[in-house]
PyMOL CGO cylinders between C-alpha atoms (Angstrom):
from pymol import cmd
from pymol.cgo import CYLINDER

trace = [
    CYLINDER, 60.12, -40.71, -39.50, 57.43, -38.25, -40.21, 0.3, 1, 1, 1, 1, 1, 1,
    CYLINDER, 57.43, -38.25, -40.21, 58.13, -34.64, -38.85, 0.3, 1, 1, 1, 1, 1, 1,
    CYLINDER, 58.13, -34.64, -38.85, 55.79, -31.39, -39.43, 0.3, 1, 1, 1, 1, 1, 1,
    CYLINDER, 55.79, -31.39, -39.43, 57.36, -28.21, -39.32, 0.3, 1, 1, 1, 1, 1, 1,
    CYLINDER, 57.36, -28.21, -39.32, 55.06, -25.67, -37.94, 0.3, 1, 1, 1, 1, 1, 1,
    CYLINDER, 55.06, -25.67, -37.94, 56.29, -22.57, -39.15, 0.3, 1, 1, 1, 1, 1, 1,
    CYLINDER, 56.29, -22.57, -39.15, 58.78, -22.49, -41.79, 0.3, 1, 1, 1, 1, 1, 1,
    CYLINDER, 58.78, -22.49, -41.79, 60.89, -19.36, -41.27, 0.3, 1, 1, 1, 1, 1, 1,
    CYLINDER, 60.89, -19.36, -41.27, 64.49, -19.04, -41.26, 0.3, 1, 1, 1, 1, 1, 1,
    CYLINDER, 64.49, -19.04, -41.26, 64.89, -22.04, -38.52, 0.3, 1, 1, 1, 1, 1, 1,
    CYLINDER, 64.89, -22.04, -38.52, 61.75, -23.94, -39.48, 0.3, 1, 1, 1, 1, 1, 1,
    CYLINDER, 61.75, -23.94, -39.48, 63.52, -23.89, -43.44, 0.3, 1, 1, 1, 1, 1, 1,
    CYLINDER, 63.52, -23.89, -43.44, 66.95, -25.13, -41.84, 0.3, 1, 1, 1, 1, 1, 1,
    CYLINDER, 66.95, -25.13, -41.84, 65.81, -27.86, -39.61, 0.3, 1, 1, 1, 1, 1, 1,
    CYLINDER, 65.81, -27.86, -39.61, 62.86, -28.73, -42.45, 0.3, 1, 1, 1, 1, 1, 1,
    CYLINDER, 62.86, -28.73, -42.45, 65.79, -29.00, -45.16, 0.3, 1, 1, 1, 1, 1, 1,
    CYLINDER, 65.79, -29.00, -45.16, 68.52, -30.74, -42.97, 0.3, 1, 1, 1, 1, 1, 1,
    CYLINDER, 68.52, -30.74, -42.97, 65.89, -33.42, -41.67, 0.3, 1, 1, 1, 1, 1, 1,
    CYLINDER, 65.89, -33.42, -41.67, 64.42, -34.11, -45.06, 0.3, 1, 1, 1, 1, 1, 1,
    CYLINDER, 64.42, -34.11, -45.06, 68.51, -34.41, -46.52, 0.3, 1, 1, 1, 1, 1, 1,
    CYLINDER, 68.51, -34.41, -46.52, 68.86, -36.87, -43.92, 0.3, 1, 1, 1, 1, 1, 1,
    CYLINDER, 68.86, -36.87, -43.92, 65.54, -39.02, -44.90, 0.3, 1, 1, 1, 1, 1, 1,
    CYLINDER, 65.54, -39.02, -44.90, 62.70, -37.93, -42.67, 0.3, 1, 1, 1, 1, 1, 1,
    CYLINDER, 62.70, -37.93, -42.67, 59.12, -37.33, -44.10, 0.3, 1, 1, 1, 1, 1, 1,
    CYLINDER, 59.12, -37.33, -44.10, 58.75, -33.85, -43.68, 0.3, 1, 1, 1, 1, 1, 1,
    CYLINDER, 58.75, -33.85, -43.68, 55.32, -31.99, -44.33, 0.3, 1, 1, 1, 1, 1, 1,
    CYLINDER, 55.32, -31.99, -44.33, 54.66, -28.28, -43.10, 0.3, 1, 1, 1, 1, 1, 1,
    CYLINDER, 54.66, -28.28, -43.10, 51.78, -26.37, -42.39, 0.3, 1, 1, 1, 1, 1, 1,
    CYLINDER, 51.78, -26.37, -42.39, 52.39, -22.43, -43.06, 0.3, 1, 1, 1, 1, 1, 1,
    CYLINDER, 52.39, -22.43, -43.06, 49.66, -19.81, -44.76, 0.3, 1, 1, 1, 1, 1, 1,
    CYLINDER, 49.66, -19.81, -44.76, 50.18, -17.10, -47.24, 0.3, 1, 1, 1, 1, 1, 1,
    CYLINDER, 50.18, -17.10, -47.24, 53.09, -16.46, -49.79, 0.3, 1, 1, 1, 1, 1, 1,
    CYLINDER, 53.09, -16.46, -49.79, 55.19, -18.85, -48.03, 0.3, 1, 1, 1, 1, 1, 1,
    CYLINDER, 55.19, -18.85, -48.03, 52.91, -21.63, -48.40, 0.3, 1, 1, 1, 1, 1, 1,
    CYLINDER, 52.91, -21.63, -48.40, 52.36, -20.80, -52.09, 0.3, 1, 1, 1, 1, 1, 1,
    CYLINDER, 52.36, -20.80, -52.09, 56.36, -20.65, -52.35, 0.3, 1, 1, 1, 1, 1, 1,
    CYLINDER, 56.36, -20.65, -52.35, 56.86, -23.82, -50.63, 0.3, 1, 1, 1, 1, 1, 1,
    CYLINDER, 56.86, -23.82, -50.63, 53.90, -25.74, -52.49, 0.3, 1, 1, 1, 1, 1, 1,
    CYLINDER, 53.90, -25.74, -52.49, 55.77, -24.40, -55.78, 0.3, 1, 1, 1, 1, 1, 1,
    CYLINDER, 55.77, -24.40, -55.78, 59.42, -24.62, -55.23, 0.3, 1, 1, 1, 1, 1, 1,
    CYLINDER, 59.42, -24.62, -55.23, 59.89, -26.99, -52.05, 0.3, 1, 1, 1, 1, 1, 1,
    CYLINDER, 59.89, -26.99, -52.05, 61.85, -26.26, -48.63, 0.3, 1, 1, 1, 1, 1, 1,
    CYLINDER, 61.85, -26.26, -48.63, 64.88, -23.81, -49.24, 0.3, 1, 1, 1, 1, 1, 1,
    CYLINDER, 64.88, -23.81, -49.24, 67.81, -23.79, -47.75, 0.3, 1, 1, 1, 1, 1, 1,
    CYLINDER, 67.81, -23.79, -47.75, 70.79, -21.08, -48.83, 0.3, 1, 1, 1, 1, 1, 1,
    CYLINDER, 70.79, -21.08, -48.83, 74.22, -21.59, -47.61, 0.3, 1, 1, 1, 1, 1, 1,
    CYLINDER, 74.22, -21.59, -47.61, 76.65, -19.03, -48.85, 0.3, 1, 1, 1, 1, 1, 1,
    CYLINDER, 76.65, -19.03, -48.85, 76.39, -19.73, -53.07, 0.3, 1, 1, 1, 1, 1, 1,
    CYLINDER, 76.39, -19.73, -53.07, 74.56, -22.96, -52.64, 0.3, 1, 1, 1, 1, 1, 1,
    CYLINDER, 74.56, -22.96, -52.64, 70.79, -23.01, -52.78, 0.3, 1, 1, 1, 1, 1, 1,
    CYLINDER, 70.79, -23.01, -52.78, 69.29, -26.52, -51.31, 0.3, 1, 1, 1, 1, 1, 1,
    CYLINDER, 69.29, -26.52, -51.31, 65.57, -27.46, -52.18, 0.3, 1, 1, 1, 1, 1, 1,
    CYLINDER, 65.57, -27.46, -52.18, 64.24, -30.80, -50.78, 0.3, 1, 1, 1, 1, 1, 1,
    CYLINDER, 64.24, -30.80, -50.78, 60.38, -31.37, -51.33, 0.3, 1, 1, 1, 1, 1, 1,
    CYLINDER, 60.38, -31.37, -51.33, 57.76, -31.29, -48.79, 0.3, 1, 1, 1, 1, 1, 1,
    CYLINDER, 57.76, -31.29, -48.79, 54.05, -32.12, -48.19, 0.3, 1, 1, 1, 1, 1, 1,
    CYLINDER, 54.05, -32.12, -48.19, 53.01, -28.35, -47.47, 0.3, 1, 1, 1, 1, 1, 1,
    CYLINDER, 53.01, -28.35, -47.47, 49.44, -26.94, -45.86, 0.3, 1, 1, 1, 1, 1, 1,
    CYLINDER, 49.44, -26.94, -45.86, 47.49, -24.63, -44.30, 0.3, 1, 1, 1, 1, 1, 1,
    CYLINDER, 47.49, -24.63, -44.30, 45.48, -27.39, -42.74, 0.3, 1, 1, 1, 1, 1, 1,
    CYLINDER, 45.48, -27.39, -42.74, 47.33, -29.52, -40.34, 0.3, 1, 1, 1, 1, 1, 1,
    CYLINDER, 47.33, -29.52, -40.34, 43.91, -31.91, -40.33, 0.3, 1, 1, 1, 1, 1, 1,
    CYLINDER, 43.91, -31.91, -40.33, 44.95, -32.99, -43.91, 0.3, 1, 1, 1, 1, 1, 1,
    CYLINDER, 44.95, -32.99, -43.91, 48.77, -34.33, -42.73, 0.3, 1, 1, 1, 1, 1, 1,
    CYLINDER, 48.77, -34.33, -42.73, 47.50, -37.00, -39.83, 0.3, 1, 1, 1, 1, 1, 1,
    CYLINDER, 47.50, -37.00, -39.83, 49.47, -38.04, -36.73, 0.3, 1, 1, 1, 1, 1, 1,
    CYLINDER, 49.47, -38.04, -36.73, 53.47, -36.93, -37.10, 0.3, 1, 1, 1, 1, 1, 1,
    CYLINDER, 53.47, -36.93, -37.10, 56.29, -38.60, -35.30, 0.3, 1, 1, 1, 1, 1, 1,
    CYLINDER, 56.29, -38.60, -35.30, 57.43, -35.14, -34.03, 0.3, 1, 1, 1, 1, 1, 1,
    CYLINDER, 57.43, -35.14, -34.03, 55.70, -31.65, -34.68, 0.3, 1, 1, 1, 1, 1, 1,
    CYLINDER, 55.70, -31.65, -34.68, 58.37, -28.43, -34.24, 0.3, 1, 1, 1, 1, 1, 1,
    CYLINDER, 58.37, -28.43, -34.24, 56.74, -25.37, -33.83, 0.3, 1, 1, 1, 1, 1, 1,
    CYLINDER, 56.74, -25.37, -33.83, 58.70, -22.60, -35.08, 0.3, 1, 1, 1, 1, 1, 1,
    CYLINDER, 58.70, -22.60, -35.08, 56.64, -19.54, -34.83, 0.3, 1, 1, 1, 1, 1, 1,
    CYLINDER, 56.64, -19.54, -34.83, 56.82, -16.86, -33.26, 0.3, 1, 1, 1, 1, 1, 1,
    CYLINDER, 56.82, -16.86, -33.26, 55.59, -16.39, -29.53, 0.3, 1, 1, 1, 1, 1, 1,
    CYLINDER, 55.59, -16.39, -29.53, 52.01, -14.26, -30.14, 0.3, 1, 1, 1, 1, 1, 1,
    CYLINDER, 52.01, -14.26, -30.14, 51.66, -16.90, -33.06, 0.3, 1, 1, 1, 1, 1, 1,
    CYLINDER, 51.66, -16.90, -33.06, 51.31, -19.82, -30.70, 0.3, 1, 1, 1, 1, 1, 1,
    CYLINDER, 51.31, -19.82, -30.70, 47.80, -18.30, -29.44, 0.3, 1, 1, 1, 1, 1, 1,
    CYLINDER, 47.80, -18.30, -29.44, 46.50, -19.14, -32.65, 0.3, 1, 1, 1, 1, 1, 1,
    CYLINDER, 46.50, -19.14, -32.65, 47.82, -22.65, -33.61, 0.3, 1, 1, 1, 1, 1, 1,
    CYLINDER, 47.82, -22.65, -33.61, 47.53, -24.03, -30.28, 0.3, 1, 1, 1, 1, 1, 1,
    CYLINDER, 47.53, -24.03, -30.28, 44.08, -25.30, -30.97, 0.3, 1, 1, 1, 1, 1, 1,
    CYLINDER, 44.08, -25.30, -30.97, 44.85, -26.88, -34.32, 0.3, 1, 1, 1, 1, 1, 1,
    CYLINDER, 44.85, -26.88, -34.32, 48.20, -29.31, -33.07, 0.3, 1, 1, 1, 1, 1, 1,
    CYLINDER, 48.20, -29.31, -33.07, 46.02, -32.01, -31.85, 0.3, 1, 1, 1, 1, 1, 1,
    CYLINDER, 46.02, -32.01, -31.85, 45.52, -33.07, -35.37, 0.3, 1, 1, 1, 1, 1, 1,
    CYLINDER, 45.52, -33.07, -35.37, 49.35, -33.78, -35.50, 0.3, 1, 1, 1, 1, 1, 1,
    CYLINDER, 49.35, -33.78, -35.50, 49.17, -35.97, -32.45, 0.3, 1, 1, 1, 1, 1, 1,
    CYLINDER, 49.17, -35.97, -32.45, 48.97, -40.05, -32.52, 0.3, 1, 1, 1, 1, 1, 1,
    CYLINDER, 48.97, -40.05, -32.52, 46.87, -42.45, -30.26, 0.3, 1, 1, 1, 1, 1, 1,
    CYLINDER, 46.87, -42.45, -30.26, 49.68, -43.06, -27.94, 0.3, 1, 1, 1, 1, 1, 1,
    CYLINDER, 49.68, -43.06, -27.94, 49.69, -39.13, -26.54, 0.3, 1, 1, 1, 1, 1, 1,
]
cmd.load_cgo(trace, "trace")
């Protein structure tokens, strides 16, 4: 299954991690530092003295990842302004 995380804060990171652990295709699109960080080092997940990292597909450009299985947006409310015009890109034929 191919999921894109949009956003990948604390709950975007959990979901992003625990999906990919359990076999899902997971890409993310995310700007900045955390992009750079994620590009570099993969998803990150820390639970108590355990640090997870699963790799991901990671962009700024949600053109580049083509039609997902499910997109979760995890931003944050006066975020969704400014992606709203860019999910179509993560949308199939059959939407």
């Amino acid at each position: 299954m191919k999921i894109c995380l949009y956003g990948a804060g604390a709950i975007g990171c959990l979901l992003g991690v625990r999906l990919a652990q359990k076999g899902a295709e997971v890409s993310v699109v995310e700007v900045g530092p955390v992009l750079e960080a994620i590009q570099k080092h993969g998803l990150r997940l820390r639970t108590g003295e355990e640090t997870i990292s699963v790799p991901v597909t990671a962009t700024s450009d949600p053109s580049t990842l083509g039609p997902q299985d499910l997109v979760i947006v995890a931003v944050q409310g006066p975020t969704l302004k400014f992606i709203a015009s860019k999910l179509h890109f993560l949308y199939g034929p059959n939407l």
